[in-house]
N, C-alpha and C positions, 0 to 999 in steps of 0.2 A: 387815700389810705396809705401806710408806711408801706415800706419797702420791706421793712424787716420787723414783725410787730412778738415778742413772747407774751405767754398768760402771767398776769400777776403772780399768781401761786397755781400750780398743778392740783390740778384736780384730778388724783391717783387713786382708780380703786383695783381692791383684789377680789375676786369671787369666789374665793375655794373656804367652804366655811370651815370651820371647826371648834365651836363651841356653840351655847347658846347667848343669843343676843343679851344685852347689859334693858332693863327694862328703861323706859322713857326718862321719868326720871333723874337717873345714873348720868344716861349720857346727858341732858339739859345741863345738869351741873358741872361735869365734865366739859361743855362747851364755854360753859361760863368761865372755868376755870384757866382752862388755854388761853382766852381772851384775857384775863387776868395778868398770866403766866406774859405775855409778850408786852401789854403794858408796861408791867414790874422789870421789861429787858431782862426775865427768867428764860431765854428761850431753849435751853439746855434742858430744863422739865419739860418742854414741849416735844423737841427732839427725841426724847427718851418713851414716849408714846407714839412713834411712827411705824409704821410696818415697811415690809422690806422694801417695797415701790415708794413710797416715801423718803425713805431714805436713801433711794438711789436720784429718785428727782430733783431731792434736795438736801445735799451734802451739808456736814458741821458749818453753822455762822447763816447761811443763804434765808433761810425763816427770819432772819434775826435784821437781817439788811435789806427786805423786800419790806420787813413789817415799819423798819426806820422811813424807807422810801415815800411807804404808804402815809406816815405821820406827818412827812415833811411837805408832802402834797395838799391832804385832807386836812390837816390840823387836828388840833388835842380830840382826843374822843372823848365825848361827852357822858352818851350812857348807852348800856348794848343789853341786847334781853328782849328788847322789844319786837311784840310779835311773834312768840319761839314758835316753832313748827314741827313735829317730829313725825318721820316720812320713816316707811319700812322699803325698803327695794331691794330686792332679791334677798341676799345675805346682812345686807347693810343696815344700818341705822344713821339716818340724814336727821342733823338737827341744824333745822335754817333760823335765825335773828337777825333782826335787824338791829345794826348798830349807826349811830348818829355820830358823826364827826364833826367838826367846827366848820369843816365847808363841804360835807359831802354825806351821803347817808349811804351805807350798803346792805343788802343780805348778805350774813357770813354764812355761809353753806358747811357743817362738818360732814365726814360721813367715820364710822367706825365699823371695825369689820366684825364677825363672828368670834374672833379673840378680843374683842372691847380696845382692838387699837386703833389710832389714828389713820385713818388710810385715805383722805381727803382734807383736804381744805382750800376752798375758794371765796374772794369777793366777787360780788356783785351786783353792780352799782345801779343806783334807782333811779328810773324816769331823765327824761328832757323839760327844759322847762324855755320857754322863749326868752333871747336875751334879754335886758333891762330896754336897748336902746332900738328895738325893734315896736313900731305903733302900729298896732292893728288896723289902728283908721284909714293907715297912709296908704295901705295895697290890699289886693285880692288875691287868692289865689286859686287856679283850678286845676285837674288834671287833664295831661295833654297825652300825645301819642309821640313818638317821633323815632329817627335813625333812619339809618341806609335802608335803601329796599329789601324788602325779605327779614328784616331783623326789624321788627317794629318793637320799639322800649318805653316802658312808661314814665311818665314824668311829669313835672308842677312848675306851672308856669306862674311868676309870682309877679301881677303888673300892679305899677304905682297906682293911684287913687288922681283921677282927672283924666282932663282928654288927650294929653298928650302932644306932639308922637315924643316919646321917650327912648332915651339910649337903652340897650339891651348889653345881656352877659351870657353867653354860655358856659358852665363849670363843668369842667375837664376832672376826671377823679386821677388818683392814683393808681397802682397796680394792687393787683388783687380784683376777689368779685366782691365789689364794692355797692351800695345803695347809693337813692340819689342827694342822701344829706352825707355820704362821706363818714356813716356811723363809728364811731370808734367809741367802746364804752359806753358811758350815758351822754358821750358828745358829738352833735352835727355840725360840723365847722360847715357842712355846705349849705345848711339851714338858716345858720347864725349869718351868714354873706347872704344871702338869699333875702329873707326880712331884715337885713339892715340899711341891704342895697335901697331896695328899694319903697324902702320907707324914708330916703335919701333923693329917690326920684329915676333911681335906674332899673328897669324889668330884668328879671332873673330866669333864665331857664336852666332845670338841673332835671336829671336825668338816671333811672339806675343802668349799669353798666353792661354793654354787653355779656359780659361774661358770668354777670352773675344769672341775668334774666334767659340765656341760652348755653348755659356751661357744659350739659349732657350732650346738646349739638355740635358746640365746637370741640368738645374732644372726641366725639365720633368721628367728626371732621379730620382728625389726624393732622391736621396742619391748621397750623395760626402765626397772624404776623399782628402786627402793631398797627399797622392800615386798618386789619380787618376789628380789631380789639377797640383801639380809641380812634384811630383819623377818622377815618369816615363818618361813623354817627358825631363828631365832634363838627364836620364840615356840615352834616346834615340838620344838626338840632342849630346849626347857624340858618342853614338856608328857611328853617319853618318859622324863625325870628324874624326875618323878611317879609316873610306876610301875612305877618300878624297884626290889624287894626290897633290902630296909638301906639305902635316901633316905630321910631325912624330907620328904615330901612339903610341909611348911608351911616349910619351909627351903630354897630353889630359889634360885638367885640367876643372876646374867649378869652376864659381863664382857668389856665393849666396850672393843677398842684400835684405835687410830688412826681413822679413819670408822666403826668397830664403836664406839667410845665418843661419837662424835656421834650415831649412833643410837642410842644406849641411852635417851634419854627414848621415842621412837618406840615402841621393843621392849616397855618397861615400858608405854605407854600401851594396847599390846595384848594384854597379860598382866597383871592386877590381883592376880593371885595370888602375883607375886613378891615375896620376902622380902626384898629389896636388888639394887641395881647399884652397880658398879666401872666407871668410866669412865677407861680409861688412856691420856692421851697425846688426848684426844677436843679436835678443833678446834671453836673456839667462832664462825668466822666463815665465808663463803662459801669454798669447795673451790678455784673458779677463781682467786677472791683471792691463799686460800696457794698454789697453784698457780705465779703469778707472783712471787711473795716468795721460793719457793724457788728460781725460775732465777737473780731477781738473786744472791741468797746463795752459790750457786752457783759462778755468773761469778766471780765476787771475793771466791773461798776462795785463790785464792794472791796477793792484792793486786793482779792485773791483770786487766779487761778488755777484750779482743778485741774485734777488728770482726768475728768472728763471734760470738762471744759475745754481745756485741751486741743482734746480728741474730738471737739464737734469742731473747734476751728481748721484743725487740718483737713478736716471731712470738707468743709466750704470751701476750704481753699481748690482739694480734691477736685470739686465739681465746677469750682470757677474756672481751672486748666480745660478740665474734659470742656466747658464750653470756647473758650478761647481756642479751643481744637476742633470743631467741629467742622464738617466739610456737608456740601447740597448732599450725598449721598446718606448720610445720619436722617436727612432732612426727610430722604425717600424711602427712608426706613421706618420711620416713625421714632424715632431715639426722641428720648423726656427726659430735660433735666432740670429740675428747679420747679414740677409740677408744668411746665411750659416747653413744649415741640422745637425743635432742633429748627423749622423754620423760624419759628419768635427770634432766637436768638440770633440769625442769620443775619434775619432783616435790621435789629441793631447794629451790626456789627459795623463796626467804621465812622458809626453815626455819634458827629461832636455837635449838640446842641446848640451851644454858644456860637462855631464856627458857620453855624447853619444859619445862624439868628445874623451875622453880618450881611449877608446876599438879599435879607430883608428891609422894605422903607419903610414899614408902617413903625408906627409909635410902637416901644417897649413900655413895660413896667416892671421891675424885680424885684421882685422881694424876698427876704429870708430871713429867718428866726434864729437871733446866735445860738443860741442854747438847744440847737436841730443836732442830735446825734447822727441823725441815719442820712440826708443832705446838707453836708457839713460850709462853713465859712468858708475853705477851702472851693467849692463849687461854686459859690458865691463871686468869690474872687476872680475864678473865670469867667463868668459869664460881663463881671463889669470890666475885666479885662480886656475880651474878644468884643465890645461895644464901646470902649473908652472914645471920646472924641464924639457920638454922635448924640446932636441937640438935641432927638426925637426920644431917647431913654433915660428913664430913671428908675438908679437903683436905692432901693433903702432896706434894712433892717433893721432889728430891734429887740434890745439886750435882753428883754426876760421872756421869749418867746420859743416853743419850740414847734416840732416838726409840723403838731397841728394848728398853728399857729396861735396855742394857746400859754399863758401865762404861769411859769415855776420859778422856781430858785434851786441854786446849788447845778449841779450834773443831771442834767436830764437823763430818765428809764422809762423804763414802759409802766411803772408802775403809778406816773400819773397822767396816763393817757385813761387809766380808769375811776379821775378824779372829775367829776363833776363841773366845765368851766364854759368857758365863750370864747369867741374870736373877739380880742378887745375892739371897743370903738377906733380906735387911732388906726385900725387898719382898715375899718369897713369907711371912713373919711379919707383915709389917703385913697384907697381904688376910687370911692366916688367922688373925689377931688379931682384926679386923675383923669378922669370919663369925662369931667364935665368940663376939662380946659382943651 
C-alpha cells in the first residue's frame, strides 16, 4: 500500500439540519444533473451547490481537476443512472448510481443535506476481477496460518498445479494496515502477482498484515518497530514456505513493495537461507522526507497551490522535523507521530536500504514505475547506484507504470489508484523470468 494514499473526492458531511429534505425525486435529478454539470467542464454550477465543509474540502478549480484525473484514468463515461438508490441517514439524503466508464464502473455516492445542498460526493469503484493472464487450471489455492509467535496472520497460499517442488514468493506489503492482496481500490496488485506467478509455475504466499489483523494490540502495546510490523512475519511466512510439500525448500525468495521493499535488505539479513529478493517500488531515502515530497506533489497536481495547501505542507514538514528530533526518551513516553510510536521511527533512523543491500550476496531484482509519485526515479537511482557493478542484480522499470505497479498516462494522482487495472503481464514475466534463472 502507498506511503501517502488521499480520497478521490471527500466525502463531507454536515449534521445540523435545517430545513426539510428535497423528496427522492429532486435529489435523483439533482444527481443526474451534477454528473451532467462536470462532464460539460460546468464545474463552477457544481461548486455553487456545496456547503460549507465542501467548500472548505474543496477549494475553487479542485472538483474540476480530480473529475479531469478521473477521465484521464477511466476514460469517456459512457452512461450513469444506473442502479439509482436513495438512502435517508440521519439529516441526509444519499443518492448512489452507478456510472460506467470506458474502463471502469463506479457508485457515485451524493449526499445532500437538510438545506438541499451538496455536502458529499464520492466514487466508488466496483468489484475485482481476475487478471486476463491468470489460468485457473494452472494453481490452487488455500488458506493458511502463518507469522511470528504469538501473532498468528492469515493468508493464501497460491501453489502451481503438479508435483513440483516449485520456487516460492513471499509478498512483503507496504506501510499501512494493509490485506493480503495489498487492496487499494478495486485493485489487488498482490492478487494479480499472486495468480500470475504462479500460473507461471512459482507458489505464492501473501499474507494480511500485522497491523491490520492486531492494530488494537499493537497500539495498546505502546511501542512498535519495523521488526515487530514487517521483519519478522516476513522471515516467518519464509520459514513455513520451507515446509511445505512441492516448495523447493532451497528456492524461497521475498518480495518487498513499497516499505516491504525498503526492508527487504533487513528481511534477507534475518533469513541467510534466502534464495533472492525483489524489491518493488522500495524508497531508497528517509520515510518522513518522501513523506513531505509527496504533499508538495500533491498540492500542485493541478498547477495551483492553496493557502491551505499550503498549510498542510508546512504541517508535514512540521512533523518530519519533530521526528528527525526524536530522542529513546519520546520513545519512553509514548510520543505518536505520523499515527506510529516514536520507537517506529527510531528504529528507522539511520537505516539506507540500498547501503544495506551492498553487505548482501543473494541475487537482487529492482524494480520501479517511472510514473511512481510517492517512491520516485530518484530512489531508484540509488539503489542501482549503491549495487552498480554486481552481476547478481537487476534493475528495470517501466515507463507507464505507477506506484502500484499499474499502468497510466500523464502525472500520476491518486485518483487512478481508484481505477480499475492489473499488474501488467511484462512484470509478472520479468519476476518469474527472474526466479527461474
Amino acid at each position: 500500500m502507498p506511503l501517502l494514499i488521499t480520497a478521490l473526492l471527500a466525502l463531507v458531511t454536515n449534521t445540523r439540519a435545517q430545513s426539510p429534505a428535497a423528496p427522492a425525486a429532486d435529489v435523483t435529478a439533482r444527481a443526474a444533473a451534477i454528473v451532467a454539470a462536470l462532464t460539460a467542464k460546468d464545474a463552477a454550477s457544481v461548486e455553487a451547490q456545496f456547503d460549507d465543509k465542501m467548500k472548505a474540502a474543496l477549494p475553487p478549480g479542485r472538483i474540476a481537476a480530480m473529475w479531469e484525473g478521473l477521465a484521464a484514468q477511466a476514460g469517456v463515461l459512457r452512461r450513469c443512472g444506473v442502479n439509482v438508490r436513495v438512502r435517508a441517514i440521519a439529516d441526509k439524503r444519499m443518492v448512489i448510481q452507478t456510472c460506467e466508464f470506458e474502463r471502469a464502473t463506479f457508485d457515485v455516492q451524493f449526499a445532500f443535506d437538510a438545506s438541499n445542498r451538496l455536502s458529499g460526493l464520492a466514487f466508488r469503484p466496483l468489484g475485482y476481477t481476475p487478471p486476463p493472464y491468470a489460468d485457473p487450471h494452472a494453481f490452487s489455492e488455500r488458506d493458511v496460518t502463518v507469522g511470528a509467535e504469538g501473532w498468528p496472520l492469515p493468508g493464501t497460499l497460491t501453489m502451481p498445479t503438479g508435483d513440483g517442488p516449485f520456487p516460492a514468493v513471499v509478498l512483503v506489503h507496504g506501510s499501512g494496515a494493509n490485506d493480503r492482496d495489498e487492496t487499494v481500490g478495486p485493485n489487488k496488485p498482490f492478487e494479480d502477482l499472486a495468480l500470475g506467478l504462479a500460473t507461471r509455475g512459482v507458489a505464492v504466499l501473501r499474507y494480511d498484515k500485522r497491523t491490520k489483523v492486531f492494530g488494537e494490540r499493537m497500539r495498546a502495546a505502546g511501542s512498535m518497530t519495523v521488526k515487530d510490523e514487517t521483519v519478522d512475519d516476513a522471515v516467518a511466512a519464509a520459514a513455513f514456505l520451507r515446509a511445505q510439500p512441492r516448495i523447493d525448500a532451497a528456492r524461497v525468495f521475498v518480495l518487498g513493495h513499497s516499505l516491504g521493499g525498503m526492508l527487504v535488505p533487513r528481511i534477507a539479513a534475518s533469513d541467510r537461507t534466502l534464495a533472492g529478493a525483489i524489491v518493488m517500488a522500495g524508497p531508497a531515502r528517509p520515510v518522513e522526507q518522501i513523506i513531505v515530497e509527496q504533499a508538495r506533489y500533491l498540492a500542485a497536481l493541478d498547477g495551483t497551490v492553496t493557502a491551505a495547501e499550503q498549510q498542510q505542507i508546512d504541517d508535514t514538514a512540521r512533523v518530519a522535523a519533530q521526528i528527525g528530533a526524536l530522542t529513546p526518551g519520546d520513545a519512553a513516553a509514548g510520543t505518536r507521530l505520523l499515527n506510529a510510536p516514536a520507537s517506529y521511527w527510531l528504529d528507522l533512523r539511520g537505516y539506507d536500504a540500498p547501503s544495506a543491500a551492498k553487505t548482501l550476496t543473494l541475487p537482487l531484482l529492482i524494480l520501479q514505475g517511472e510514473r511512481d509519485y510517492q517512491v520516485t526515479l530518484e530512489d531508484f537511482g540509488r539503489w542501482k547506484a549503491a549495487l552498480a557493478g554486481r552481476a547478481n542484480v537487476t534493475a528495470r522499470s517501466y515507463a507507464a507504470l505507477n506506484h502500484e505497479f499499474m499502468p497510466g498516462s500523464g502525472k500520476s494522482g491518486p485518483a487512478e489508484y481508484e481505477v480499475a487495472s492489473h499488474v501488467p503481464p511484462q512484470v509478472v514475466d520479468d519476476i518469474a523470468g527472474w526466479i527461474a534463472r
